[in-house]
RODO-595273 format. One line per 4 residues: number of its first residue (from 1); their letters; for each residue x negated, y, z negated of N, C-alpha, C. Coordinates in pm, whole numbers, plus 32768, in hexadecimal, padded with zeros to 4 digits. Example, Ala and Ser with C-alpha at 12.3 -4.5 7.8 and 13.67 -1.06 7.14 Angstrom:
<sites>
1) AS) 7AD9:7DC7:7CF4:7B32:7E3E:7CF4:7AD8:7EB6:7CF4; 7AFB:7F1F:7D3C:7AA9:7F96:7D36:7AF6:8003:7CED
</sites>
This chain:
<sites>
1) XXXX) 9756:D589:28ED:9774:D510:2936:9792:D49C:28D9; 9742:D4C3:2895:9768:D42E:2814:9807:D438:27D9; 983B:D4BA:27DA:989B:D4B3:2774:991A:D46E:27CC; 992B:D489:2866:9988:D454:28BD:9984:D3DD:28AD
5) XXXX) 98F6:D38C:28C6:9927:D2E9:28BD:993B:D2BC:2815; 9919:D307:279C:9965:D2C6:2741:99F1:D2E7:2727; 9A06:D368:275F:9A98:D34A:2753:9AEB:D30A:2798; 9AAC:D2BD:2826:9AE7:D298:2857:9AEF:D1F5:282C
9) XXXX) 9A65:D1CB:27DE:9A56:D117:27AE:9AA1:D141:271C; 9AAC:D1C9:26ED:9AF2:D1B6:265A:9B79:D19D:267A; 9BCA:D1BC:26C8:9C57:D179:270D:9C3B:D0D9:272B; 9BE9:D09F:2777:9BF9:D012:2779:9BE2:CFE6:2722
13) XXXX) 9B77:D00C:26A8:9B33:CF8D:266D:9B83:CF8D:25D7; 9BE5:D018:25CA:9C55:D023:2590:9CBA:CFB5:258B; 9CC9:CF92:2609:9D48:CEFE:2616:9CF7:CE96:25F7; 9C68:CEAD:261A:9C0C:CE16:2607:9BD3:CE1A:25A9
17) XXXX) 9BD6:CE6E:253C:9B9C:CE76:24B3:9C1C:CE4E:2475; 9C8B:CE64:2490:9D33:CE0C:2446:9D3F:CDA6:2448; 9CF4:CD58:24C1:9D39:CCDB:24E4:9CBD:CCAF:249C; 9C1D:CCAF:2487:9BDA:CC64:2443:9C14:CC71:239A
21) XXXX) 9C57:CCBC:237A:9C59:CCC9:22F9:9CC5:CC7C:22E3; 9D05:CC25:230A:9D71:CBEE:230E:9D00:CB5C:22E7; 9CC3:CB51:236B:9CA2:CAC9:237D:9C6D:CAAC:22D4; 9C10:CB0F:22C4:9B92:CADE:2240:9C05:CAE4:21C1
25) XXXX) 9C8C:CB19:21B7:9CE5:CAFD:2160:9D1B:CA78:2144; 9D45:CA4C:21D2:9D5F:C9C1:21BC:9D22:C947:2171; 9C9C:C93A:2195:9C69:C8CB:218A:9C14:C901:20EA; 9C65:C909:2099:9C0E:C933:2008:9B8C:C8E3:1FF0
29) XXXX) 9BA1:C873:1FD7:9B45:C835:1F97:9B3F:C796:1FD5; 9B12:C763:2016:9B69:C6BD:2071:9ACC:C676:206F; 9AC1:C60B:203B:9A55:C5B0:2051:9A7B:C532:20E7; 9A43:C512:2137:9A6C:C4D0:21A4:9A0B:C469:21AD
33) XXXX) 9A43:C3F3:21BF:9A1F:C370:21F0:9A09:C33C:2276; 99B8:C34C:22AE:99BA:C359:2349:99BF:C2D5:2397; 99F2:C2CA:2406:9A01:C275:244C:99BA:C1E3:245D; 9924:C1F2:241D:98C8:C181:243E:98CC:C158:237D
37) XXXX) 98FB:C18A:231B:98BC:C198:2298:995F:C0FB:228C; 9926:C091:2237:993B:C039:21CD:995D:C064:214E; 999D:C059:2108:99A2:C04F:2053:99C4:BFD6:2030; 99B7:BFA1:1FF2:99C7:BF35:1F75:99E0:BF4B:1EDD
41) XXXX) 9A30:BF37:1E92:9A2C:BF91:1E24:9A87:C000:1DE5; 9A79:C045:1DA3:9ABE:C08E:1D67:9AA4:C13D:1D86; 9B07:C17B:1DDB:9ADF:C201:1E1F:9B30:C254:1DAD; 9AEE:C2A5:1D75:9B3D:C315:1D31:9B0D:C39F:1D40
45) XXXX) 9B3C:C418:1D03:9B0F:C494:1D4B:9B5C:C4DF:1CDD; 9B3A:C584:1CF3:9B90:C5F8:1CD7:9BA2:C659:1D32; 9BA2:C638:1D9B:9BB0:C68B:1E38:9BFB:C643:1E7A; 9C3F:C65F:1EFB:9C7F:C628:1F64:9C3E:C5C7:1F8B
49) XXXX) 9C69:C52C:1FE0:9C0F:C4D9:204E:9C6B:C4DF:20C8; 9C07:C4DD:211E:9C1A:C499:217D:9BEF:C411:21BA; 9C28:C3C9:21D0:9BD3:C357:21E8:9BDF:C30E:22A3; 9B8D:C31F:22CB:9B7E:C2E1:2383:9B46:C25A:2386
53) XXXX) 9B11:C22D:230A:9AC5:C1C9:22FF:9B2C:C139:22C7; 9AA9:C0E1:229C:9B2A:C08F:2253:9AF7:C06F:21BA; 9B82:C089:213E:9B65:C04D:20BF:9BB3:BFDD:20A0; 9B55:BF96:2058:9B7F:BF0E:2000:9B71:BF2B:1F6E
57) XXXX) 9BEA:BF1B:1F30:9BF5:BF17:1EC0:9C58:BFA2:1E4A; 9C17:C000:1E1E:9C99:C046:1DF5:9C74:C0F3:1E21; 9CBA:C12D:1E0B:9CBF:C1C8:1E2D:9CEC:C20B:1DE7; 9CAB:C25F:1D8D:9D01:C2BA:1D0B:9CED:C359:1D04
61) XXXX) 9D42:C382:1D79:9D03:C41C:1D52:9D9C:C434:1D1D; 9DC1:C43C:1CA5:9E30:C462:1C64:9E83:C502:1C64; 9E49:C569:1C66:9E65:C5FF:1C91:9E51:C627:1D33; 9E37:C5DE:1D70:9DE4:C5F5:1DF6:9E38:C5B6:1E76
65) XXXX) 9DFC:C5F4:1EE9:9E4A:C575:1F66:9DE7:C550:1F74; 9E14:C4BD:1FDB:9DD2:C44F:200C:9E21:C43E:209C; 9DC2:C47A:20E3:9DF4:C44B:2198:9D9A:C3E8:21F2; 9DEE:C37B:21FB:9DD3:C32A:2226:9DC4:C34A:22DD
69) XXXX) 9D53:C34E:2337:9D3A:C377:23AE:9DA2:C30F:23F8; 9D90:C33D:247D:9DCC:C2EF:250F:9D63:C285:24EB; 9CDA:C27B:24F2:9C95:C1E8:2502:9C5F:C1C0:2467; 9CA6:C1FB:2403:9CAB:C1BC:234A:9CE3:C159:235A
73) XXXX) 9CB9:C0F1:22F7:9CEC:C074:2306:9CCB:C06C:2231; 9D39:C055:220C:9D1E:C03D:2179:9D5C:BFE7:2159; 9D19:BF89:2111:9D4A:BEFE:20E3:9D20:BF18:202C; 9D96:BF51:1FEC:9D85:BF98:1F6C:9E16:BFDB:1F1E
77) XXXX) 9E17:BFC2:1EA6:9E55:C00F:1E71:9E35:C099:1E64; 9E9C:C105:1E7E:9E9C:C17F:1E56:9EC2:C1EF:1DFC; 9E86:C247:1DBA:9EDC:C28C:1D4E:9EA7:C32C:1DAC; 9F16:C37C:1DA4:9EEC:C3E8:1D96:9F7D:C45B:1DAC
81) XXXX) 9F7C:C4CF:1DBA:9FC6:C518:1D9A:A001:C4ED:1E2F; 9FBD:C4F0:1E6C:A00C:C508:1F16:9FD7:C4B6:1FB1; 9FEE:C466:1FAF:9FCB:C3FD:2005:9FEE:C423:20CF; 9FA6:C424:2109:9FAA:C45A:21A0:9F5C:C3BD:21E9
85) XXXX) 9FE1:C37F:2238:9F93:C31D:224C:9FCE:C31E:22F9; 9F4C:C32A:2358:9F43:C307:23EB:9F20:C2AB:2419; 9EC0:C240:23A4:9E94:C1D6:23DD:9ECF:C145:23BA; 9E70:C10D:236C:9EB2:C097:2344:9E9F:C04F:22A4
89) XXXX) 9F2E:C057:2251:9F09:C043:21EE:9F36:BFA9:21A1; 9EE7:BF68:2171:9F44:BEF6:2103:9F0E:BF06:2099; 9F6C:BF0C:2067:9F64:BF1E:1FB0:9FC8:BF7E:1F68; 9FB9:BF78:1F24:A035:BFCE:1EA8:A004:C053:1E9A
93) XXXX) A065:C0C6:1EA1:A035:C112:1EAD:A0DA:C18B:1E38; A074:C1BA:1DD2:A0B5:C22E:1D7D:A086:C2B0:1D8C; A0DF:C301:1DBD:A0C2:C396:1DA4:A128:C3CC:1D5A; A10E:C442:1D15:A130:C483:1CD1:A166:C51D:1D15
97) XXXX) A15A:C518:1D74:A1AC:C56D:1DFA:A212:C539:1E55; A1BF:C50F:1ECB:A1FB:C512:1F56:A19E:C467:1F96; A202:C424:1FCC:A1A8:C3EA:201C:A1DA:C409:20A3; A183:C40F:210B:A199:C452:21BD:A15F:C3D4:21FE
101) XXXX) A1AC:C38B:2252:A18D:C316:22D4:A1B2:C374:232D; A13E:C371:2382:A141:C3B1:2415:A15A:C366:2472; A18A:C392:24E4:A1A7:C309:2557:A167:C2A6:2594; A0D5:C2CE:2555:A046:C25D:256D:A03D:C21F:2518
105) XXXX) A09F:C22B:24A1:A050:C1F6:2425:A096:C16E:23FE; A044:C103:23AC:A07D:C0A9:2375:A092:C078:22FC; A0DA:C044:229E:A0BE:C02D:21F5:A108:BFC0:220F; A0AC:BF5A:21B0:A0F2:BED2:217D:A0C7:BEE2:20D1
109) XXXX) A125:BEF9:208E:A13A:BEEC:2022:A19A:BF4D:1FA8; A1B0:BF53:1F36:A217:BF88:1F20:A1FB:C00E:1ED7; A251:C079:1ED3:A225:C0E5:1EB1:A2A1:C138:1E5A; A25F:C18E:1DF0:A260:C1C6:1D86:A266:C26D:1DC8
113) XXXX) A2C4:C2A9:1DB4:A2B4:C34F:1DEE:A31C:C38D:1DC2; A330:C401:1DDE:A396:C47C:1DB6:A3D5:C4AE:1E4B; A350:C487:1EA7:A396:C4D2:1F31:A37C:C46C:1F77; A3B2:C447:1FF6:A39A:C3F2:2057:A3B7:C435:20FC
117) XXXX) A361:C429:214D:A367:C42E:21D8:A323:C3EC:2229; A39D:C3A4:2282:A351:C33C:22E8:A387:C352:236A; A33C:C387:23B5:A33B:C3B4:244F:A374:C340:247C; A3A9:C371:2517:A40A:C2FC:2578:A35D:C2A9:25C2
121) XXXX) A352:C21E:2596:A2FE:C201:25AF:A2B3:C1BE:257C; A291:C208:24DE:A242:C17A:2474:A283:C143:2454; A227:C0D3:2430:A252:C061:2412:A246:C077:2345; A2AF:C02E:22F8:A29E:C00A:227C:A2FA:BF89:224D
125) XXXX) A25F:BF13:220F:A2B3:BEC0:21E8:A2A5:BEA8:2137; A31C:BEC2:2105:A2E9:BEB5:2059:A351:BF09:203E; A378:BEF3:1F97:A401:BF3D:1F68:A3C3:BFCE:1F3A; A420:C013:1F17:A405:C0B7:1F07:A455:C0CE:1ED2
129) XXXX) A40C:C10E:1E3D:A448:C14B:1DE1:A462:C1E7:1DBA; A4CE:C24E:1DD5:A49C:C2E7:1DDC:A4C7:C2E0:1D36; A438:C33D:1CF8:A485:C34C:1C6F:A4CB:C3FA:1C89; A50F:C416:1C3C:A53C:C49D:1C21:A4ED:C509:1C40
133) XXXX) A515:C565:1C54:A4AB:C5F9:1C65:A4B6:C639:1C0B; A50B:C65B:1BA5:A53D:C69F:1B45:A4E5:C692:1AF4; A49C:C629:1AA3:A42E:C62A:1A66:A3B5:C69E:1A93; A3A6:C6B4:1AF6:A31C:C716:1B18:A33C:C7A4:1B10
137) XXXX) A40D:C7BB:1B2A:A40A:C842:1AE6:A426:C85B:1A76; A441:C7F6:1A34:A47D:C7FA:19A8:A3D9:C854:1958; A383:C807:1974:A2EC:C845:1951:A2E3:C8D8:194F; A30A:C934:19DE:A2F1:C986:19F3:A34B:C9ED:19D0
141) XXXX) A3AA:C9AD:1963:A3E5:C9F8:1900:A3CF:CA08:188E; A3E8:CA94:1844:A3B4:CA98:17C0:A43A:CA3E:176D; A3C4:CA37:1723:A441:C9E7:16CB:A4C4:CA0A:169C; A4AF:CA88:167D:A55A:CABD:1636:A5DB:CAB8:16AE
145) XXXX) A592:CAE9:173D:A5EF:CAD8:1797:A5E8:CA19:179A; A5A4:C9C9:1794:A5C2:C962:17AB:A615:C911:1759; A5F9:C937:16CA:A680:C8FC:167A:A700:C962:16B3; A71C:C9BA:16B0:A772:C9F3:1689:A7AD:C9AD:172E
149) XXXX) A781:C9A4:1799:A7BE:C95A:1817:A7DB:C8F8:182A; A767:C89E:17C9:A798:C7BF:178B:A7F3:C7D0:1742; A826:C837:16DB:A890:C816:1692:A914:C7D4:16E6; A945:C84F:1731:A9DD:C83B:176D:A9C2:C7E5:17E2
153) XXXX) A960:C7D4:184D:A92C:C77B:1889:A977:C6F3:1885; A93E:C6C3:1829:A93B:C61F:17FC:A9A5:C61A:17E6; AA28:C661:17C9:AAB5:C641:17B8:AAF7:C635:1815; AAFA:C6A2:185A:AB2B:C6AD:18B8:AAE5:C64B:194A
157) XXXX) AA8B:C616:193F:AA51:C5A8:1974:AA84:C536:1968; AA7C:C51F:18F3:AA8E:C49E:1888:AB6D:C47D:18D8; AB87:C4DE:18E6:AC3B:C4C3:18FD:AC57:C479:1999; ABE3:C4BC:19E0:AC16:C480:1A4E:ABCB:C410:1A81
161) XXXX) AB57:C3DA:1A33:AB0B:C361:1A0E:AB90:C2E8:19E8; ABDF:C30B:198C:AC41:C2C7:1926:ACA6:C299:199B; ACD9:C315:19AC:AD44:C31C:1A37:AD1C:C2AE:1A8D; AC9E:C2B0:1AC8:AC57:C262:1B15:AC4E:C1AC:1B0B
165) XXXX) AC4E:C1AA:1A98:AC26:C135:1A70:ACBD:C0CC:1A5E; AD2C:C14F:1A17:AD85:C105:1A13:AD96:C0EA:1AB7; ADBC:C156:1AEA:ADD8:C126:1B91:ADA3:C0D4:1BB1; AD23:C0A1:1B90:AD05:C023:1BEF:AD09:BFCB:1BA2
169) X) AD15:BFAD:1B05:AD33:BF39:1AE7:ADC2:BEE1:1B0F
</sites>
């Protein structure tokens, strides 16, 4: 009798043993600021934040994200690889990834990134700078392929830069 109902919960708990293993993948490592919690000060980390609460002052998780909740309210500069903002932000904010405005979200101030996405909906007031992406794969090349690909590169770059310049002068 026993063996019918496990084979019959080893079929369900099969789809429901997949779907938890998903969940506990996601969320690696995330420290969270909860809804009633204050900061003042200087927040830094080597894990993910989340923050629901509100900070004053700066935010430095540099390798890491920083998601700002629906009821986050941060009045702070930010550094970090990847910025997720739903709530409400002023201050300057550099990542070294991606920054993401969701359609709840707000930023007043100016920002430093490689990627940018802003849903139909937030609000952003402040200038925005995308630097290049090419820098982060240039890294993830060994070097011999990387000279030997900057060589002819930069010339053939460099012509229609020239081209360019005369045209619009």
């Amino acid at each position: 009798m026993l063996q019918p109902p496990d084979s019959q919960k080893s079929q369900l708990p099969s789809n429901q043993t997949f779907s938890p293993s998903k969940t506990v993948s996601v969320p690696v490592e995330q420290a969270t600021i909860g809804r009633s919690v204050v900061i003042k000060g200087e927040v830094s980390g080597t894990e993910s934040l989340y923050v629901d609460g509100r900070i004053e002052g700066t935010v430095n998780f540099a390798e890491h994200r920083v998601t700002i909740g629906r009821n986050g309210s941060v009045a702070a500069n930010i550094s970090a690889r990847e910025v997720v903002i739903l709530g409400k932000v002023q201050g300057n904010i550099q990542c070294t990834d991606r920054l993401d405005i969701r359609s709840e979200g707000a930023l007043t101030g100016d920002v430093v990134t490689q990627r940018i996405s802003v849903e139909d909906g937030a609000i952003l007031k402040g200038s925005v700078q995308v630097r290049a992406v090419e820098h982060k794969h240039d890294k993830s090349q060994p070097q011999v392929q990387k000279q030997a690909q900057s060589e002819p590169k930069p010339v053939v770059a460099e012509q229609p830069k020239a081209a360019a310049a005369v045209a619009g002068a």
